[in-house]
PLY file of the C-alpha trace (Angstrom):
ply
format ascii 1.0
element vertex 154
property float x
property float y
property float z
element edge 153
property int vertex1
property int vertex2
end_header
113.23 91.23 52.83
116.82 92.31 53.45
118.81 94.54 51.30
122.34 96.56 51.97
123.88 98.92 50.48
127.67 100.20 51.23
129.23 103.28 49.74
132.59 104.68 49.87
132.51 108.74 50.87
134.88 111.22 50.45
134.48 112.48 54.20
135.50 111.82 57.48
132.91 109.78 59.44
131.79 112.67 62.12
130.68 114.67 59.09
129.07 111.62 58.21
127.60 110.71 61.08
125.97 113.91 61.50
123.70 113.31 58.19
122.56 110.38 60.16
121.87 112.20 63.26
120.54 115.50 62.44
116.87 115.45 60.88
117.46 118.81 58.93
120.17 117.08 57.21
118.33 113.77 57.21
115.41 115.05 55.06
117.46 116.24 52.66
118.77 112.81 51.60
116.10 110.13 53.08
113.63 109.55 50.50
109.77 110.81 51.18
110.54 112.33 54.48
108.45 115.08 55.19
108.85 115.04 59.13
111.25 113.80 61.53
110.39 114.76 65.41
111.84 113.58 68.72
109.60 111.86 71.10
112.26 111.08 73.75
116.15 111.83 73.85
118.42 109.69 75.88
122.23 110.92 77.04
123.30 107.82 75.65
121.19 107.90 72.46
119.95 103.99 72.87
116.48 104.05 73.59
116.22 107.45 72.01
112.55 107.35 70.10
111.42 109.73 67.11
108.38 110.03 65.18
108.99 109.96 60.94
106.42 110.98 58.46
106.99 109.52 54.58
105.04 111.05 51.65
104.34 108.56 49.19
101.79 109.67 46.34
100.74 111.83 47.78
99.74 109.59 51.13
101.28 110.04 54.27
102.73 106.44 56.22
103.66 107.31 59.78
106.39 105.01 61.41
107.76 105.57 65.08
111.57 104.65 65.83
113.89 103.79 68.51
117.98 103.74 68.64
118.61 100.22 69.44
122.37 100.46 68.93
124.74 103.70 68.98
128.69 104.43 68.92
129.50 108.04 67.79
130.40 108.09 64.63
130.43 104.31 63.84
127.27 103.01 64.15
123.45 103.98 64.36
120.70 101.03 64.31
117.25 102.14 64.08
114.06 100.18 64.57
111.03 101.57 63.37
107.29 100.39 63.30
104.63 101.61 60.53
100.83 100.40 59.86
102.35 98.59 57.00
106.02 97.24 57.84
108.70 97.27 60.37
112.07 98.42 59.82
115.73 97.42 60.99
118.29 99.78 59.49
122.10 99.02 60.34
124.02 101.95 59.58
127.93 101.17 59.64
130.44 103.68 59.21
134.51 102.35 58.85
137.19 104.88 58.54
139.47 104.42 55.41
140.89 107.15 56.20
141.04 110.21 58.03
138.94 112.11 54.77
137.42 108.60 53.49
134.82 106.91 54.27
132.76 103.85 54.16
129.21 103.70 54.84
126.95 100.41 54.86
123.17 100.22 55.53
121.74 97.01 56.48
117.75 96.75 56.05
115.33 94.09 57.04
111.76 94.68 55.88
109.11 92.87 57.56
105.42 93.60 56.20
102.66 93.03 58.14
99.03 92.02 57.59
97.97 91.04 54.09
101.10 92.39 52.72
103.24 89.52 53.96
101.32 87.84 51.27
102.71 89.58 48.53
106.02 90.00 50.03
107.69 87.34 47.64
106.44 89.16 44.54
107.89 92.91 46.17
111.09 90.86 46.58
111.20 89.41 42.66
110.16 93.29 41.47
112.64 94.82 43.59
115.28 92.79 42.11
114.31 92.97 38.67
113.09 96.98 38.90
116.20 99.34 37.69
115.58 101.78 40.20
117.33 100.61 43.90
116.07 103.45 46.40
118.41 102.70 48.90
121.38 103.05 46.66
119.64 106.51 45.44
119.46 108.12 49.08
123.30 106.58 49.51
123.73 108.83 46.35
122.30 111.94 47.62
124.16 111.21 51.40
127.86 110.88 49.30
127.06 114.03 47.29
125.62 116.20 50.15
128.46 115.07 52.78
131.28 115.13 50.13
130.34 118.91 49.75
129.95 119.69 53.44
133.29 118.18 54.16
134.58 120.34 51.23
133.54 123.34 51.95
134.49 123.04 56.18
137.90 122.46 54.49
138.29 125.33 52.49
0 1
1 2
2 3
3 4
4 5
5 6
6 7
7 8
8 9
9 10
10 11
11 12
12 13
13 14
14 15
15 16
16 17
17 18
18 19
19 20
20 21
21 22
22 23
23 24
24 25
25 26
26 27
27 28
28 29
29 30
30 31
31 32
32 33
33 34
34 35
35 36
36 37
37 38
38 39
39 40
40 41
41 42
42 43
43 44
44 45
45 46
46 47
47 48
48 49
49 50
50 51
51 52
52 53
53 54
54 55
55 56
56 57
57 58
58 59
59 60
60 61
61 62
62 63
63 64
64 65
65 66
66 67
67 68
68 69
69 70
70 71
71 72
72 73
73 74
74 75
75 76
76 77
77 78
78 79
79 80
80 81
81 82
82 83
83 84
84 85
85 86
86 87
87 88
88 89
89 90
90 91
91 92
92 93
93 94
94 95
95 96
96 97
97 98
98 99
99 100
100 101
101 102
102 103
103 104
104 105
105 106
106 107
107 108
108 109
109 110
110 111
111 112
112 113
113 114
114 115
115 116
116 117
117 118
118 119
119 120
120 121
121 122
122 123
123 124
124 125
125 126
126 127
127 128
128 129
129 130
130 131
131 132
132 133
133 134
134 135
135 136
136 137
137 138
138 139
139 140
140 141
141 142
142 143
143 144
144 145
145 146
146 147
147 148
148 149
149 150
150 151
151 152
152 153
């Protein structure tokens, strides 16, 4: 299942990129995340591989992660593996300008198991459901980088 979601941000990208990067920041927007912790660190990010824990009523889903693609402040690609599904986030960041910016997030789902079964019914749902997650957590990132940006400017 693939979904993206692009939103425009009143920021420039290093600000950002730094709500990608920095897991404090991170679980403040992500939905569910309760922990984010480093397994390995790389110099040049790629190969980098981290350790996320989601909280979803009230059960926990553990999925490990590795950097498959970096540039500073442009682009982050994360794969990440749980019991359940595999991830592929894209994140793409394009200057507009030197205070604007726009962010797309590419995401390929793949379930696993039994749930591959139902995966054209979570597809239908997810289309038809009025709440979009991923466009929620884009939410939260504008609002919470917007007022970062502001407030380093003042």
């Amino acid at each position: 299942m693939k979904t993206s979601t692009a939103t425009r941000i009143n920021a420039p990208a290093a600000t950002i990129f730094l709500w990608l990067e920095d897991k404090d920041r991170l679980q403040k927007w992500v939905p569910n995340l309760a922990e984010d912790e480093v397994i390995l660190d790389t110099p040049e990010k790629i190969g980098s591989r981290f350790r996320q824990v989601f909280l979803e009523k009230g059960r926990e889903m553990e999925m490990t992660g590795e950097i498959t693609a970096y540039e500073e402040n442009a682009r982050m690609r994360v794969f990440m593996t749980g019991q359940m599904f595999n991830l592929d986030v894209d994140y793409v960041l394009t200057a507009v300008s030197d205070a604007q910016t726009d962010v797309r997030q590419d995401t390929d789902i793949a379930f696993k198991g039994f749930l591959k079964l139902f995966a054209p019914l979570m597809i239908l749902m997810s289309k038809l459901s009025s709440q979009d997650p991923q466009a929620d957590a884009h939410a939260k990132l504008k609002a919470m980088a917007e007022a970062e940006y502001q407030a380093e400017s003042n």
